[in-house]
C-alpha positions in Angstrom: 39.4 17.0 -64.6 36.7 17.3 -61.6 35.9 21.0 -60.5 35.0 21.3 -57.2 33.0 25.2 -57.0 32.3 26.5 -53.7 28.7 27.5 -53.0 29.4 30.6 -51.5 31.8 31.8 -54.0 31.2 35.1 -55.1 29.2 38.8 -54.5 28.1 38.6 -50.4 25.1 40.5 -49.4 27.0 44.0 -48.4 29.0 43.9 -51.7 25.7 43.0 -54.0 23.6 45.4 -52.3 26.6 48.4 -52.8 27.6 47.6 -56.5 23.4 47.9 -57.2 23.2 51.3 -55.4 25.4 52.7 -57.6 24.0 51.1 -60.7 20.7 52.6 -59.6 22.8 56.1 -59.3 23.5 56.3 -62.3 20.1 55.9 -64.0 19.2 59.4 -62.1 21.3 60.9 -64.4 23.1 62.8 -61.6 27.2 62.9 -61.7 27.9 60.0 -59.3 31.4 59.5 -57.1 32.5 57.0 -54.5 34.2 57.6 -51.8 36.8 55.4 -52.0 36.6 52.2 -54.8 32.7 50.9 -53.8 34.6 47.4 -53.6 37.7 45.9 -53.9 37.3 44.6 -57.4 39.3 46.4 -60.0 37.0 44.7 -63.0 34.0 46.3 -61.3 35.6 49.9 -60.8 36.6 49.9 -64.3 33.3 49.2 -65.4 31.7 51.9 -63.6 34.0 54.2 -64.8 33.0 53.3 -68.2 29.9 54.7 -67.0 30.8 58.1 -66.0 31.8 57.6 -62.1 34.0 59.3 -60.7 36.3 57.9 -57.7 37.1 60.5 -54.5 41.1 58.9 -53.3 40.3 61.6 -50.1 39.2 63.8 -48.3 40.7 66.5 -50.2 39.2 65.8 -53.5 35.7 65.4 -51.9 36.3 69.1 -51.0 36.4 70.2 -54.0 32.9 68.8 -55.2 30.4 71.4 -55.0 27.7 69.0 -56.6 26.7 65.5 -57.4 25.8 62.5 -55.6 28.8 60.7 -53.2 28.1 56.8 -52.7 29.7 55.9 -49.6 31.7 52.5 -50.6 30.8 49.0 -48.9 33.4 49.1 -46.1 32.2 52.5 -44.9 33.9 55.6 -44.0 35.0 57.9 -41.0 32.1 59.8 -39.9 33.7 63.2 -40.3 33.6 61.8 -43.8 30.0 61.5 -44.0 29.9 64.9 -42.0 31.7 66.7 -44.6 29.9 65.6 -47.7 26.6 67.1 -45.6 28.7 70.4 -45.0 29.4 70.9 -48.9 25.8 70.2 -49.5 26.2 67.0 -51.8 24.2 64.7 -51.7 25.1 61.6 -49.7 24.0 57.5 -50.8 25.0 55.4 -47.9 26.0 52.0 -49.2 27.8 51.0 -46.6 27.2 46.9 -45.4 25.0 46.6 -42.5 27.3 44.5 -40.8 30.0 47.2 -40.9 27.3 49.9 -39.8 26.4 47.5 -36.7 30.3 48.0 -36.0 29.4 51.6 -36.4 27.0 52.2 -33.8 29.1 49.9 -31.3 32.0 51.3 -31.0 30.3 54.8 -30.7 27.4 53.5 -28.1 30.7 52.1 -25.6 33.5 54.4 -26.5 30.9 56.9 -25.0 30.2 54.6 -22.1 34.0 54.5 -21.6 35.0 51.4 -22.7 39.0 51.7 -24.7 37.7 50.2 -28.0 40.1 47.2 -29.7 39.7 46.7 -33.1 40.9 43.4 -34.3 42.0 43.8 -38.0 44.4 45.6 -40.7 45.0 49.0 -39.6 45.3 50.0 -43.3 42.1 48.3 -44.3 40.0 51.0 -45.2 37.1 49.1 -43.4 39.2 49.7 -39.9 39.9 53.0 -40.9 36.1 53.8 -41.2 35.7 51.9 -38.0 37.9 53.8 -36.1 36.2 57.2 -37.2 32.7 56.3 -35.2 35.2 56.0 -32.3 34.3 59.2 -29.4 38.0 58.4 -27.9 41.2 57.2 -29.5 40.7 53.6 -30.8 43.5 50.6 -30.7 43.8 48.4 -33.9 45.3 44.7 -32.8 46.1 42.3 -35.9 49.3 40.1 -34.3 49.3 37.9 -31.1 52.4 39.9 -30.3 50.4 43.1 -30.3 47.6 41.7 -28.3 50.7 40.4 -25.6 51.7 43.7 -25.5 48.7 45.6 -25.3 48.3 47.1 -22.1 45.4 49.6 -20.2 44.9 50.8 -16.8 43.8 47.9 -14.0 40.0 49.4 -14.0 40.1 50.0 -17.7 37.1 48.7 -19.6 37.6 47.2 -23.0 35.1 46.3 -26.1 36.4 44.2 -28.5 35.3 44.2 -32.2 36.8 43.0 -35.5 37.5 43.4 -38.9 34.4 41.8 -40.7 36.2 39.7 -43.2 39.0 38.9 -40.4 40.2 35.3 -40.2 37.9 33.9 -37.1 40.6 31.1 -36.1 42.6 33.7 -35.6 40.3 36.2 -33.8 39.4 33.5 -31.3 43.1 33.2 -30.4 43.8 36.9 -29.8 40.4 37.4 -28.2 42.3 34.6 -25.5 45.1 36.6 -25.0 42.9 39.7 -23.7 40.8 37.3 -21.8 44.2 36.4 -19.6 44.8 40.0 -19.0 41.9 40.2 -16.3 40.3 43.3 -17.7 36.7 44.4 -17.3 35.9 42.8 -21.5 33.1 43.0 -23.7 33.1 40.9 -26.5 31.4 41.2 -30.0 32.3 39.4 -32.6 31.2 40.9 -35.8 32.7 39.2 -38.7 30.4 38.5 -41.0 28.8 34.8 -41.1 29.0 34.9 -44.8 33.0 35.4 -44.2 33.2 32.2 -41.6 30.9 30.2 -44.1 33.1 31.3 -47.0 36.6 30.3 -45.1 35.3 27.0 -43.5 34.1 26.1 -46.8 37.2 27.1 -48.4 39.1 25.0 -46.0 37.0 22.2 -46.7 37.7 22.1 -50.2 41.0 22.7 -50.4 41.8 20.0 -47.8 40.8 17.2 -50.9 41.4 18.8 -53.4 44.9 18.6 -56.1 44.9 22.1 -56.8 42.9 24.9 -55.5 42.1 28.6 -57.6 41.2 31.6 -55.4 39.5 34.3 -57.7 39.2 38.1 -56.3 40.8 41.7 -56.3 44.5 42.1 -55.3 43.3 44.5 -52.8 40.7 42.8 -51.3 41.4 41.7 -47.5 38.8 38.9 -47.9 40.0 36.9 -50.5 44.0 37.6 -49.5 42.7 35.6 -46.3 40.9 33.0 -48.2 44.4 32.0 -49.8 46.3 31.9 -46.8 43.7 29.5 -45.5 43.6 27.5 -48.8 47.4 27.7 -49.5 47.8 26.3 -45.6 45.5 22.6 -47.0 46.5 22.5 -50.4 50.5 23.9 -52.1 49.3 23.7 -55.4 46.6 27.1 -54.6 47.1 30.1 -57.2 45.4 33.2 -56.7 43.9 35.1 -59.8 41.7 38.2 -60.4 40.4 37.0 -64.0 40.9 34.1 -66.2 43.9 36.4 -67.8 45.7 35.3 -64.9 45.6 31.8 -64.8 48.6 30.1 -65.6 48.5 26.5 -64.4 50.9 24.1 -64.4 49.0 21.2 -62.7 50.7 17.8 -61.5 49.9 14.8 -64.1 48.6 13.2 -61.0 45.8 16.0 -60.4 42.6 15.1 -61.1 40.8 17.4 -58.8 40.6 21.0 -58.5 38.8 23.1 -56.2 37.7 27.1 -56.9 36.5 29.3 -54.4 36.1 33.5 -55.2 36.2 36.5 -52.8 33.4 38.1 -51.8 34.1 41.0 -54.1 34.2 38.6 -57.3 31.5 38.9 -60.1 30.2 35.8 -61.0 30.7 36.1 -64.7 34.6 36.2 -63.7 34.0 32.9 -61.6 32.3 31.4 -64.5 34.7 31.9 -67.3 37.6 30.7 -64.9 35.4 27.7 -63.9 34.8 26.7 -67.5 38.1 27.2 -68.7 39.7 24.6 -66.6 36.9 22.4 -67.1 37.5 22.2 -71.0 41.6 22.9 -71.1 42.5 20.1 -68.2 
């Protein structure tokens, strides 16, 4: 059996540099939290735990801390978030991704300028969420061509459009489209991340010759959920695991060529045992 393993499978630059903060954390000997899982990797957050840190689920728990160290999780939070961790004098480690920050300061800079801010993504993605938070007037969150149909705004209304970073960019083009026909006054930024449209092409690309196809990542991570559909659209025979526990593979006899690509939330030791298994069992 031929593996085919995608380059960029695998810990992306906002989720390496996030797990290493609070790593580094924890060598102060401070108590640590994050505000919300730091990524969406539940092999990761049980590790850390192992370590002593804590997870905040809220707002509500975070006001009861009095003392410690809060690490702000990769996809960023609300900025009364941030705001309140200052208030109850904790200290604050922001490891939000810079490419989610960029987002930040955007939708800030033009919802003060006036612009209606659209953000193209989940609305219960806690990266939107965040998102919406740096937002000075009340933000729209599109995900659906029928919500972008049905989108409307005053005649004069000026709009800046910005998505999800892990969004599906196929898909962004199109509802981006469907504003464009609506003859408002649009800005346009298009801030997912180039190591998510690397990470899908590729993905496509590989799963379009391949027998089978394994996408490795969290349950709840937007990123690799995305990477499936795309995969699972080339190739019927795609399975998506967390860990090598998971794998239960009933390949074709004609298969003689499978194809493994991991979310950008996936450690690479999980990637390797998965990648090694099938290459000795099949």
């Amino acid at each position: 059996m031929e593996v085919i393993l995608a380059k960029s499978a695998g810990f992306c630059f906002g989720v390496k540099r996030a797990v290493d903060t609070v790593y580094e954390q924890i060598e102060s000997g401070d108590k640590i939290y994050t505000y919300g899982p730091i990524i969406h990797n539940e092999e990761v957050v049980k590790d850390l735990e192992k370590k002593g840190v804590e997870v905040l689920a809220d707002s509500e728990e975070l006001a009861q801390m009095s003392e410690g160290t809060v690490v702000i999780r990769s996809h960023g939070v609300e900025k009364a978030v941030c705001d309140a961790i200052e208030e109850h004098g904790l200290k604050c480690v922001d490891a939000t991704c810079p490419f989610v920050k960029k987002i930040h300061r955007i939708v800030g800079e033009k919802s003060r300028e006036g612009y209606q801010i659209v953000i193209i993504g989940n609305s219960e993605h806690p990266e939107v969420q965040g998102i919406c938070g740096w937002s000075e007037t009340p933000p729209v969150v599109i995900e659906s061509a029928e919500e972008a149909e049905n989108f409307e705004a005053a005649e004069a209304e000026k709009i800046c459009i910005v998505s999800q970073t892990t969004f599906n960019y196929n898909k962004f083009q199109d509802l981006v489209e469907i504003f464009e026909k609506k003859g408002y006054d649009i800005i346009v930024v298009n801030t997912i991340c180039n190591a998510t449209e690397e990470r899908q092409t590729e993905a496509r690309d590989i799963a379009s010759r391949v027998d089978v196809m394994i996408v490795i990542g969290g349950t709840h991570s937007s990123n690799t959920r995305k990477l499936y559909e795309i995969c699972k659209k080339e190739c019927e025979n795609t399975y998506f695991i967390q860990t090598l526990d998971d794998l239960h593979l009933e390949l074709p006899k004609s298969a003689k060529l499978v194809g493994i690509t991991a979310g950008a939330s996936t450690p690479n030791n999980i990637i390797e045992e998965v990648q090694n298994y099938v290459r000795i069992n099949f």
